[in-house]
MIMILUM-704589 format. One record per atom (N, C-alpha, C): x, y, z. Coordinates in Angstrom, 3 decimals. Layout:
+----------+----------+----------+
:     east :    north :       up :
+----------+----------+----------+
:        X :        Y :        Z :
...
+----------+----------+----------+
END
This chain:
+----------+----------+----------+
:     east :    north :       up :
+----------+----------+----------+
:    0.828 :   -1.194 :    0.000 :
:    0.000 :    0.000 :    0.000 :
:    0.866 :    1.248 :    0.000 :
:    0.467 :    2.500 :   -0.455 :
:    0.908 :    3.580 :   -0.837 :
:    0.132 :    4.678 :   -0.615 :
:    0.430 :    5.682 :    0.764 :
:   -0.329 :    6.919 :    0.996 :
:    0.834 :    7.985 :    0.214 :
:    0.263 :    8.441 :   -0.874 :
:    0.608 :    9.790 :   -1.596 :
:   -0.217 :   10.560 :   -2.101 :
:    0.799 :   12.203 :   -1.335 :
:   -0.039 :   13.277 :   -2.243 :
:    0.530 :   14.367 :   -2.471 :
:    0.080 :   15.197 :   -3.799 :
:    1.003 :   16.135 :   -4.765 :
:   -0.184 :   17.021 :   -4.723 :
:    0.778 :   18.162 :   -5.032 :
:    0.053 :   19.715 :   -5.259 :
:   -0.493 :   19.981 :   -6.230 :
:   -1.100 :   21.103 :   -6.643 :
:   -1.754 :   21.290 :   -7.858 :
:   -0.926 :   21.109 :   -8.973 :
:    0.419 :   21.311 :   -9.067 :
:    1.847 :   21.157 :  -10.061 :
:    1.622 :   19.612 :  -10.196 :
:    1.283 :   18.602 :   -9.773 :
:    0.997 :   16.995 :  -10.210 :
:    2.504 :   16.601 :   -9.164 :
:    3.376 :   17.603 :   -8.295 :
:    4.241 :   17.172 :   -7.438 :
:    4.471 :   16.481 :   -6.513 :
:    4.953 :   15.723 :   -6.210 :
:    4.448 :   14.606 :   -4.897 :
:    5.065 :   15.256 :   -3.519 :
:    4.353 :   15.803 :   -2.425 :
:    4.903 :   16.394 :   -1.323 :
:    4.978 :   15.562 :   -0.121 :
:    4.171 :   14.155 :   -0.526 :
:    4.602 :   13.165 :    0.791 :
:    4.212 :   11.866 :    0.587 :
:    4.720 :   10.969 :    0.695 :
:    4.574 :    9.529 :    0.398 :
:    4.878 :    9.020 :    1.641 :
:    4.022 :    7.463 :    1.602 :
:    4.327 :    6.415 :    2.360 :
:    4.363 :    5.335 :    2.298 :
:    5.173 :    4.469 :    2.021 :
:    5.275 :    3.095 :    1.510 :
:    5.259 :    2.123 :    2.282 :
:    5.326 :    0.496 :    2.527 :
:    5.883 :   -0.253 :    2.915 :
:    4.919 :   -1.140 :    4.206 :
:    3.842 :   -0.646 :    3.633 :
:    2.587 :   -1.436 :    4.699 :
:    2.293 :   -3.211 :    3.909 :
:    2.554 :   -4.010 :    4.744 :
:    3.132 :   -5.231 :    3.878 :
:    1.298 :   -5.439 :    3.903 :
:    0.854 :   -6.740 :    2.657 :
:   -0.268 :   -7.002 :    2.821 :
:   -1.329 :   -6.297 :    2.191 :
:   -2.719 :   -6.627 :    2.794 :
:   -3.271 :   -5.885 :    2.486 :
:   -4.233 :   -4.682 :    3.864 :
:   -4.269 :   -3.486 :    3.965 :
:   -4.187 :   -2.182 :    4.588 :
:   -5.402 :   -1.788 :    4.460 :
:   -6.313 :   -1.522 :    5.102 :
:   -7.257 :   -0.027 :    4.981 :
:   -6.705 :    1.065 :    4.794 :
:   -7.368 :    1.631 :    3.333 :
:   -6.639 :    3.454 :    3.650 :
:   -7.316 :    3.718 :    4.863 :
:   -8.458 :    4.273 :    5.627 :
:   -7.972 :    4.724 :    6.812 :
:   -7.157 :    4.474 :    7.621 :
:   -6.737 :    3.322 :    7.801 :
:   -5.799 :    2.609 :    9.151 :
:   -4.621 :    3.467 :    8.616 :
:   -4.076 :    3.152 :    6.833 :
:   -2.904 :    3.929 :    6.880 :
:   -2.639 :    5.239 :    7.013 :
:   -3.923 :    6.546 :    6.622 :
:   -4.157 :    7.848 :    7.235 :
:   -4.118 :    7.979 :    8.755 :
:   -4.443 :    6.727 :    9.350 :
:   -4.631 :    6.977 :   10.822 :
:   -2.917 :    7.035 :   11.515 :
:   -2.469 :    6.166 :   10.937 :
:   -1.167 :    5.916 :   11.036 :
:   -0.189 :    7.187 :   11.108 :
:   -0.407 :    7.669 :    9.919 :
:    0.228 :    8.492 :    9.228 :
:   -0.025 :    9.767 :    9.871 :
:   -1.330 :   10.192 :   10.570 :
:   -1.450 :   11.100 :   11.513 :
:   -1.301 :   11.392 :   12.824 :
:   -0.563 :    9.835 :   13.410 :
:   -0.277 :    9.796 :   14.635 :
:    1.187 :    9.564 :   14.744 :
:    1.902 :    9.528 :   13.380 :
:    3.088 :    9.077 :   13.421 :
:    4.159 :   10.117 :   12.943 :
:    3.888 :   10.666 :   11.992 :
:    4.617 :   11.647 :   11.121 :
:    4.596 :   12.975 :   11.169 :
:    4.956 :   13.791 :   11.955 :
:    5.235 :   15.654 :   11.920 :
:    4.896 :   15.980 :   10.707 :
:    5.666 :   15.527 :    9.636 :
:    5.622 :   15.891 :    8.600 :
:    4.649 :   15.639 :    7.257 :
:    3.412 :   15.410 :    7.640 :
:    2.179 :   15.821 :    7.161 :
:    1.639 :   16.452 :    6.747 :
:    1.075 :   17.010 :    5.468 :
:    0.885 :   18.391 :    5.297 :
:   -1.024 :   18.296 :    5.752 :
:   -1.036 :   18.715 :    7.021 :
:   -2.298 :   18.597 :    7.403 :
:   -3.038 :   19.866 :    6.692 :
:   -4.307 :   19.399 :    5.933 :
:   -5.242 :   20.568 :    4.730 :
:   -5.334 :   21.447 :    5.711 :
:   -5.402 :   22.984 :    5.430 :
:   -5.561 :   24.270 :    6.600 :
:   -7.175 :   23.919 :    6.824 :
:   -7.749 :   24.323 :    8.026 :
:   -8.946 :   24.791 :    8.438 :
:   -9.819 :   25.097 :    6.436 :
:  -11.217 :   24.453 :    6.817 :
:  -11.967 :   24.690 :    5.782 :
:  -11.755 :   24.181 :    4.456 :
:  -10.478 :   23.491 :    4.546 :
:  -10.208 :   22.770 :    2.991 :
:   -9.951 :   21.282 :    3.229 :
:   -9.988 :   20.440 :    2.182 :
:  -10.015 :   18.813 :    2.387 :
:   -9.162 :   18.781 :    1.037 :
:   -9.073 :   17.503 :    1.287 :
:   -8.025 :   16.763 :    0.344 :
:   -9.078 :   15.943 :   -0.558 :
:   -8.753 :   15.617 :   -1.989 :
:   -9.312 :   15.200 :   -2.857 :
:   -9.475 :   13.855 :   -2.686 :
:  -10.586 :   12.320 :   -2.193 :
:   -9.289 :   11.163 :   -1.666 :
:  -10.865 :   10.169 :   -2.359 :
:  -10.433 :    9.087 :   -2.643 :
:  -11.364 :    8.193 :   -3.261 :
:  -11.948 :    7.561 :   -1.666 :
:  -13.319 :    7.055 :   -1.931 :
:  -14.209 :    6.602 :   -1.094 :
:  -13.487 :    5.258 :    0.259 :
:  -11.984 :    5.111 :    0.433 :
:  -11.602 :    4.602 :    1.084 :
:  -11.377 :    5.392 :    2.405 :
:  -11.617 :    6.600 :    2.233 :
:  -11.251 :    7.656 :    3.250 :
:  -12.405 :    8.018 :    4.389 :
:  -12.589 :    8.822 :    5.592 :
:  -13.251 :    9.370 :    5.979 :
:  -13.565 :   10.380 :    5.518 :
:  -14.646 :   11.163 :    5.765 :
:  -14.846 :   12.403 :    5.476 :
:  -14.484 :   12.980 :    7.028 :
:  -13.488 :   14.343 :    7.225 :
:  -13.418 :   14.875 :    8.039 :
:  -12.572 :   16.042 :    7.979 :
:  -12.852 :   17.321 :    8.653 :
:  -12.086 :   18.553 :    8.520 :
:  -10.587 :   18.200 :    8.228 :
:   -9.636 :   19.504 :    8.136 :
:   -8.554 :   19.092 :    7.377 :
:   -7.800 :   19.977 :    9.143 :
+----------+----------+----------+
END
């Protein structure tokens, strides 16, 4: 499994690799928000673009 995401430029500003198996994207967002500083958490009032594996929730 693979949490990545890029800016409006199609740039990739953060990846995460190496979840052996098979993963829930939430479990790996959950992960990824309890684990990593370096997150680009969406400001207040904006969300991230994310296919139906995701929660819906403020940024």
């Amino acid at each position: 499994n693979v949490l990545a995401i890029c800016d409006f430029d199609m740039r990739f500003t953060f990846a995460v690799t190496g979840w052996p198996g098979s993963a829930h994207d939430s479990r790996v967002l959950n992960h990824v928000l309890a684990n990593f500083l370096s997150f680009p958490v969406a400001p207040k009032g904006k969300y991230y673009l994310v296919d139906s594996g995701y929660p819906n929730r403020t940024g």
